[in-house]
N, C-alpha and C positions, 0 to 999 in steps of 0.2 A: 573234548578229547585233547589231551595234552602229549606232545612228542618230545621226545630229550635232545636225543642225535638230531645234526643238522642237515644230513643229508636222506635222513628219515622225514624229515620237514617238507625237503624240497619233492623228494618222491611221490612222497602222500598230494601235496599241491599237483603234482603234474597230474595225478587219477582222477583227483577231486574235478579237475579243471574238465577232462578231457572224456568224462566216464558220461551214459545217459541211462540212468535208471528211475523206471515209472514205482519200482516198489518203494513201501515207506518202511524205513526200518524201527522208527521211532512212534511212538506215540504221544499225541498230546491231545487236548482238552480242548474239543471243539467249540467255539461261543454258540447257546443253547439259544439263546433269545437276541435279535436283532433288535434296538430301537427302530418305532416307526419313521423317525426323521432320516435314520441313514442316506448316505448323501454318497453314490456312486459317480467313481473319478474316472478314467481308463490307465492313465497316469498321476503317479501323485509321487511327487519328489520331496524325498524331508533333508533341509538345509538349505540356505539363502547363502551360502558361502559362494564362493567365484565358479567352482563346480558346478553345484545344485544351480547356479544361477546359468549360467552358462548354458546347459542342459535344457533349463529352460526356455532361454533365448534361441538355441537351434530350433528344437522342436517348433515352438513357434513361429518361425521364418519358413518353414515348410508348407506351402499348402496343402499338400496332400496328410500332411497328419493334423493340421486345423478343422479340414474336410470332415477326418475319421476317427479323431479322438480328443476329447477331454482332457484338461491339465491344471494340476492342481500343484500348489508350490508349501510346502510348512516351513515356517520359521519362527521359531522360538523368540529372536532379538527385535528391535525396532528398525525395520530397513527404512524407514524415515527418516531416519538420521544419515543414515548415511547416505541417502538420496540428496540431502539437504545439507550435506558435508561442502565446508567451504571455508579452507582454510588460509589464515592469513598471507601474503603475496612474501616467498622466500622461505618461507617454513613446511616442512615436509613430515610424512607419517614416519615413523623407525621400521616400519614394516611394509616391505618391500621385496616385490619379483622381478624373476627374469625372465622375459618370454621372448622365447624363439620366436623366428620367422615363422617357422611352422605353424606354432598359437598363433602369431597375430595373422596368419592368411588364412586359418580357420576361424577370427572373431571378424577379419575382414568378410569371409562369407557371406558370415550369417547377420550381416550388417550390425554386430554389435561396435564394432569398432568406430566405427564415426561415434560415437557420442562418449568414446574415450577420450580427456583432454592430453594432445600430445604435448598441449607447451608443457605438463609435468612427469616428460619421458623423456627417458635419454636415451639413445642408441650407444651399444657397445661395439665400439672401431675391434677392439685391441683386448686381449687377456694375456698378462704375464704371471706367470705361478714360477713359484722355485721352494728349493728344499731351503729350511731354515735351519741347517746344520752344516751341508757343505757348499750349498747357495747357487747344484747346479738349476737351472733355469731351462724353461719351454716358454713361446713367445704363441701364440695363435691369434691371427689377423684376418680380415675379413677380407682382405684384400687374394688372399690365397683361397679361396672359394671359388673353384671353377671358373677360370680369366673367360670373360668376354659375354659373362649373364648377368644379370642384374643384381647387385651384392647389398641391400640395403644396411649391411651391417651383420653384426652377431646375434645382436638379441636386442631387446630393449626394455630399461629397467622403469619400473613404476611404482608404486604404491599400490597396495592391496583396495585400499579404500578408492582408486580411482579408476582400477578395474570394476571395481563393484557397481561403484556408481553408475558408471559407464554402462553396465550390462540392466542396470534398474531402468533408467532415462530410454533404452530397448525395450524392457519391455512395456515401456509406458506404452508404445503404439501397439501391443500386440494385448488386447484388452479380454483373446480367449483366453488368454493365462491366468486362473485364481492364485493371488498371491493372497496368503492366510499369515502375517507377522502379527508378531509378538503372542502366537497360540504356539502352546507346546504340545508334546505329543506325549500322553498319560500312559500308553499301554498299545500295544497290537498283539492282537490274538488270530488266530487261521476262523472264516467263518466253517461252518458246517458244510460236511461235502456236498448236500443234497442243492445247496445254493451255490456249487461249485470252489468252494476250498479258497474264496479266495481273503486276501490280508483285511482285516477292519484294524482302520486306526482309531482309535480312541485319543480327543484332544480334551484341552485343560477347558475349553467350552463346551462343556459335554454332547457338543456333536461326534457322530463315527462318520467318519467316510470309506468306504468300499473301493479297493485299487485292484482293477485288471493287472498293472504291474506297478509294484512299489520301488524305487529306486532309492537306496541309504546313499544320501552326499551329506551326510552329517558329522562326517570330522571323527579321529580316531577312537572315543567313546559310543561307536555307532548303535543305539539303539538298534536298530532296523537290521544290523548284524549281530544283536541278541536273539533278536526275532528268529531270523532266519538260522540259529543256531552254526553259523560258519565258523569255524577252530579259526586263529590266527595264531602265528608265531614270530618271534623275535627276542629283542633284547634290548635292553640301554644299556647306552654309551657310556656313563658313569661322564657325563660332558652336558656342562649346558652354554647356551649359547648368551652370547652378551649382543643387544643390538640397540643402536645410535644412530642420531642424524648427524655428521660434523659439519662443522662450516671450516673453511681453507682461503685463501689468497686466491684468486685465478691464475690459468698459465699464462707464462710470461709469451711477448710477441715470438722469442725463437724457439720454442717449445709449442708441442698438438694441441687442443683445445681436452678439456677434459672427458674424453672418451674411452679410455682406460680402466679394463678392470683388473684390479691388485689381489692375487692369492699368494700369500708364505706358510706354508706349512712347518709350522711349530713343533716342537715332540708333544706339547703339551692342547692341540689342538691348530686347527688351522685358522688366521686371521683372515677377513674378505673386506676389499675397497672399495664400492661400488659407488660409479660417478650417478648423481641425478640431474645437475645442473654444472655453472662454468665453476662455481662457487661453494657447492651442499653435494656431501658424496653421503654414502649409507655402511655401515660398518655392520661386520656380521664376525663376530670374533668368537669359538666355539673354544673352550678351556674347561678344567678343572672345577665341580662345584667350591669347592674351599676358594680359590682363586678369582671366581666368579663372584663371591658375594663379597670379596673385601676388597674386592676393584670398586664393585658398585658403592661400598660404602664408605668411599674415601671420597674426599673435594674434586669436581669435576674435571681441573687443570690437573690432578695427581691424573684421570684416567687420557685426560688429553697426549700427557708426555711420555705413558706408557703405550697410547696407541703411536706414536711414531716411532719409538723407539722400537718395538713388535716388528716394523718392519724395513729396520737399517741395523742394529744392533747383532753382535754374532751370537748365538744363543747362549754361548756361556753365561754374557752377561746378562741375557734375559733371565737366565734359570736365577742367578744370585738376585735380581732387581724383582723375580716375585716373592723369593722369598724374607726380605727385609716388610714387603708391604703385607705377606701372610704372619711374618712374625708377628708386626705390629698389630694387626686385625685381631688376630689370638689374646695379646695382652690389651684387647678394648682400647686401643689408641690408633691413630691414624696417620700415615706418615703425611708430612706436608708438602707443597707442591717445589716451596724453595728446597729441600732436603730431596728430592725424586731430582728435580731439574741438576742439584749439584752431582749427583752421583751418576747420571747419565753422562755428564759432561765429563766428569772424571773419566770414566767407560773409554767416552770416544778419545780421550789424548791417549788411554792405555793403549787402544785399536789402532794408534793415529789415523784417526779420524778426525783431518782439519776441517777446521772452522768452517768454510769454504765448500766444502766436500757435500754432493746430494743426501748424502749419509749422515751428516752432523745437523742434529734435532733438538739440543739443549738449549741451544740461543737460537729462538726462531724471529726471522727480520723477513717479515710479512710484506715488508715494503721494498726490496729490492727491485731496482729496475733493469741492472746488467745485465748481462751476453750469462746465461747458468751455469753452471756446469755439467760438463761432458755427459756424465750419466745421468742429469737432472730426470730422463723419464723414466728411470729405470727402477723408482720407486713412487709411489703416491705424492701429492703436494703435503705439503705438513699441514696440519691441523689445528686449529687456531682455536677453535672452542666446539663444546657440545652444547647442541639446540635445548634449552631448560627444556626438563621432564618426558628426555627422547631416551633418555638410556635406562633397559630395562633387560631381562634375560631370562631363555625359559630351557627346559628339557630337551635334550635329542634321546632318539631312539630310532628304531629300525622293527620295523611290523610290515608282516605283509598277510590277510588273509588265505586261509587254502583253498577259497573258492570263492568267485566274482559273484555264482550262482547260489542261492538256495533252492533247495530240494524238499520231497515229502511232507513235512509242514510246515515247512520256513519256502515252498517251492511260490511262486512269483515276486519275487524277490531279485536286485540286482545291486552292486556295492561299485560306485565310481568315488576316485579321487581318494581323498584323507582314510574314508570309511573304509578301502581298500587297502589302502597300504601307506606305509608312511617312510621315509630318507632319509638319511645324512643330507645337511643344506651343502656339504662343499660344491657340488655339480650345479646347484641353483635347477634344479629339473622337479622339484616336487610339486609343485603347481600343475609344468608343461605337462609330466604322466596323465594328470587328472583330466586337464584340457583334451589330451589326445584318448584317454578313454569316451568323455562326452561325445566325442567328434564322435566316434567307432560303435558305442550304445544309439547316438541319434541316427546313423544310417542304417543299424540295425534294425528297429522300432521300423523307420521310414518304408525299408524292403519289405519290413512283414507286413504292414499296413497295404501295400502297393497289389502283393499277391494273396491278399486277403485271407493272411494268416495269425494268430492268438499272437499277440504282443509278450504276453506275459507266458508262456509258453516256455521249455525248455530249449525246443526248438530253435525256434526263433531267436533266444538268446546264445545260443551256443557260438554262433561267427565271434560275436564279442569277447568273450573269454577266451577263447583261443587265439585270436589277434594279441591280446592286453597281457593276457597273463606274461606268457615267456619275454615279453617287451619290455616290460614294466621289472620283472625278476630280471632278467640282463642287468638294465641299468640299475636298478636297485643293490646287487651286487658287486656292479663295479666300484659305486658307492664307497660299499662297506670296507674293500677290500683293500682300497685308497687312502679312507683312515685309518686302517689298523698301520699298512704298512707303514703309513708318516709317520703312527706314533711310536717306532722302534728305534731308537737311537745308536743298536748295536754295529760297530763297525761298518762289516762286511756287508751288511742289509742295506748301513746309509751306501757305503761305494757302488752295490750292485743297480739301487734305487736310480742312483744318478748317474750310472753311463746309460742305462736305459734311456732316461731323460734325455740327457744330450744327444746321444743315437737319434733318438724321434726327432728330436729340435732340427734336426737336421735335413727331414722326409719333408716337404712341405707338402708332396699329395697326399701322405698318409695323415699327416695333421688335418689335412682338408677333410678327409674320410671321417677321420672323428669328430672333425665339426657336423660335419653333413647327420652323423650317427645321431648328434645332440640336437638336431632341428635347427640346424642353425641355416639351412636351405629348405625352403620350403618343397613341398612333393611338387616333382616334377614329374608329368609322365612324357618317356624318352623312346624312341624306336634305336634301333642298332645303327649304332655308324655316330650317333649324336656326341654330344660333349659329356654328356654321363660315361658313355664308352669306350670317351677319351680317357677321362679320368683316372676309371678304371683301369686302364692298358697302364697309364702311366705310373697307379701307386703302384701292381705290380710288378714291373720291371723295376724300381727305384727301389722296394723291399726285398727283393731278388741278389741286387748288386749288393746287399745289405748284410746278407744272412751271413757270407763267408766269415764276416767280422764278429758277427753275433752269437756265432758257435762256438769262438774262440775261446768268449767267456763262460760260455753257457754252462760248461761240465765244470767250471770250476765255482760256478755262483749259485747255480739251483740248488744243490742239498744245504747248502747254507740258508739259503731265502725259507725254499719251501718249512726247513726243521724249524724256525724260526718263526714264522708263521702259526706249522702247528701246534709249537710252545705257547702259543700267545691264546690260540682260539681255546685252547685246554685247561689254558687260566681264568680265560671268561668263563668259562662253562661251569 
């Protein structure tokens, strides 16, 4: 089923999500003949990714569903590898998450987390973003998280591969878990109603196995939501993403330690600095296909001096400094790194941007030992080289299934994580969605189990979808809604953008709020009178004293923003 409108999208998802119908409106072609080997699961999760793994590792941490069900795990890849992943001491994956407190006191749970290595996490102190056109700034610290509870930070960044591992070395002790690697999945057909309707999969070893409930964590090509014939909509970005390990100098003794994460928002996409270690940060720089391929295919010091310059330069001279290296990319030549380094320096005397200056990037002196300057934190350490063979770049887009559930013949059926929907990386939340669906599927399964109810059931599944969906579409939205507006250049949009900014810069409860929104506090549960209620009393009155100001501008910026807006979504469309 295909929708055009986007608010026809979002409607149809809320019915899809929220409706429970036993009739089938579809027909399909029941499988006639079962092999005799058939291998009956209760669970069977397809995807070894962090999700699918995850999933697995709750489940299994539960006695009561070890007690009551079966579990079976498909993955296509060799998780051998990566169980045996062991990479050399100072070099880091280019792919890399951000996990809230939230995730890591739901991997703490379920005891996956001990067997994550945290010497290769960093905690995030500190996030500074700013517009890269009029450079105002919002600062979000961890320190402004509800004074006098336990703050371990924002988030903490890691590599994909050391979650993964982490979560495999789990389920090594939990040995009722069938892990099936490196078998793929040929085909799933509904069996016959008289065997009760439910999914056989069909593997590339020609065994089927039989799932009370199939759950797709298979990443956004989800078979298992072919299966289950669930609509999805969305769109790409016409943006792909550039990502790297860099290496950097450390902070000096009168400067933080490197726990700072860097966002500017570019018109041409938004660059991210994300610290790993005192010395290895992780770049996530989202731009232009054209743009993106003749970064990547220039000399690695050409990409080194254009990522600092990304985030000190005023964007004028960014716009002219991509275009000299897209000119030269076009005519099959490459610009060199002396020719990029001279014309950045040229740049900063136009800007006067001394030598001296946190902002001057063309002569980098890795070896300073002085007193910094003033604003030295106020952008990333400069960057000194990229880790060989870390910088690579893929696709954005924005997908969100219209329904978690399948129904009629696609019905036992459930879609966590990638298979569900997929983000804009600026928020760093596309992982944590997936995590916090697992958590929200594993307690569901657990309850049904408990009152000795059909797993695979609509029932039974229904808490979950309604928890996830509107959750998951919120932030996913906010997303979307965050790049568009960055990538508008137009005056009145950048002025309106940034007294907004600075307004908030200003709340620190409310900044708190949107951390807390982001997991960046783990669930607390709070009776009345607590510090939750503090909080709350306090963003209110501080957004109260706020609004007189905020009205001021209001009548004179919204028909501007919103026309502007709808000019933009109108041209996507």
């Amino acid at each position: 089923m295909s929708l055009t409108a986007t608010s026809t999208r979002a409607s149809r998802a809320g019915l899809n999500t929220l409706k429970f119908s036993l009739s089938t409106r579809r027909r399909r072609v029941f499988s006639t003949h079962v092999p005799s080997d058939v291998i009956d699961s209760d669970i069977v999760i397809v995807g070894g990714g962090p999700a699918g793994l995850a999933l697995a590792s709750a489940l299994g941490s539960s006695p009561s569903v070890l007690q009551n069900a079966s579990i079976t795990l498909i993955e296509g890849g060799d998780l051998s590898k990566i169980k045996a992943w062991n990479p050399a001491p100072g070099t880091f994956s280019n792919r890399v998450v951000s996990l809230t407190n939230a995730s890591q006191a739901f991997l703490k749970d379920i005891g996956a987390w001990n067997h994550v290595d945290e010497g290769r996490t960093c905690g995030v102190e500190e996030l500074q973003v700013w517009d890269g056109i009029s450079d105002a700034r919002i600062e979000f610290s961890a320190t402004e998280l509800l004074q006098g509870l336990s703050n371990p930070g924002m988030s903490r960044l890691t590599e994909n591969f050391n979650l993964q591992r982490g979560l495999l070395r789990h389920l090594d002790g939990i040995p009722e878990v069938q892990l099936l690697q490196q078998t793929k999945v040929t085909s799933i057909v509904q069996d016959s109603e008289d065997r009760g309707g439910w999914p056989l999969i069909h593997l590339d070893n020609r065994k089927v196995i039989r799932a009370r409930l199939l759950v797709g964590a298979d990443g956004f090509n989800s078979p298992v939501r072919s299966f289950a014939r669930i609509p999805s909509f969305g769109w790409a970005y016409n943006t792909q993403a550039i990502v790297a390990t860099m290496v950097h100098a450390p902070r000096g003794a009168y400067e933080g330690p490197n726990t700072t994460a860097y966002q500017r928002f570019l018109p041409t996409g938004p660059i991210a600095f994300l610290p790993l270690s005192s010395t290895v940060s992780s770049l996530v720089w989202s731009t232009k296909p054209p743009l993106a391929a003749a970064l990547l295919a220039c000399n690695l010091d050409v990409l080194v001096s254009m990522i600092n310059a990304a985030f000190r330069l005023p964007n004028v001279s960014m716009k002219y400094l991509h275009k000299r290296i897209l000119d030269a990319h076009v005519s099959g030549s490459s610009i060199s790194p002396a020719e990029i380094r001279e014309e950045i320096h040229w740049r900063e005397q136009a800007h006067a941007i001394g030598q001296n200056s946190a902002y001057a990037s063309a002569l980098i002196n890795s070896t300073s030992l002085g007193i910094p300057p003033e604003d030295s934190e106020s952008v990333p350490p400069l960057v000194t080289e990229i880790q060989p063979a870390s910088a690579a770049s893929f696709p954005l887009r924005f997908n969100h299934a219209e329904s978690y559930l399948g129904e009629g013949p696609g019905a036992r059926t459930v879609l966590v994580g990638d298979a569900a929907h997929s983000v804009h990386p600026l928020g760093g939340q596309g992982l944590n969605l997936g995590l916090a669906d697992v958590e929200c599927l594993a307690k569901c399964i657990r309850n049904s189990l408990l009152t000795g109810g059909d797993i695979g059931s609509y029932t039974a599944l229904l808490p979950y979808t309604q928890e996830r969906y509107l959750a998951n579409n919120t932030l996913m939205s906010a997303c979307d809604k965050l790049h568009k507006l960055y990538s508008i250049d137009s005056q009145p949009v950048v002025w309106a953008r940034s007294v907004g900014v600075e307004v908030l810069n200003e709340l620190d409860s409310v900044k708190a709020g949107v951390m807390m929104a982001a997991g960046a506090q783990a669930t607390v549960k709070s009776a009345p009178g607590s510090a939750w209620w503090t909080f709350a009393g306090n963003a209110v009155q501080n957004l109260a004293a706020t609004l007189h100001t905020a009205g001021i501008v209001k009548g004179a910026v919204e028909n501007v923003v919103v026309g502007s807006l709808k000019n933009l979504v109108s041209k996507e469309r």
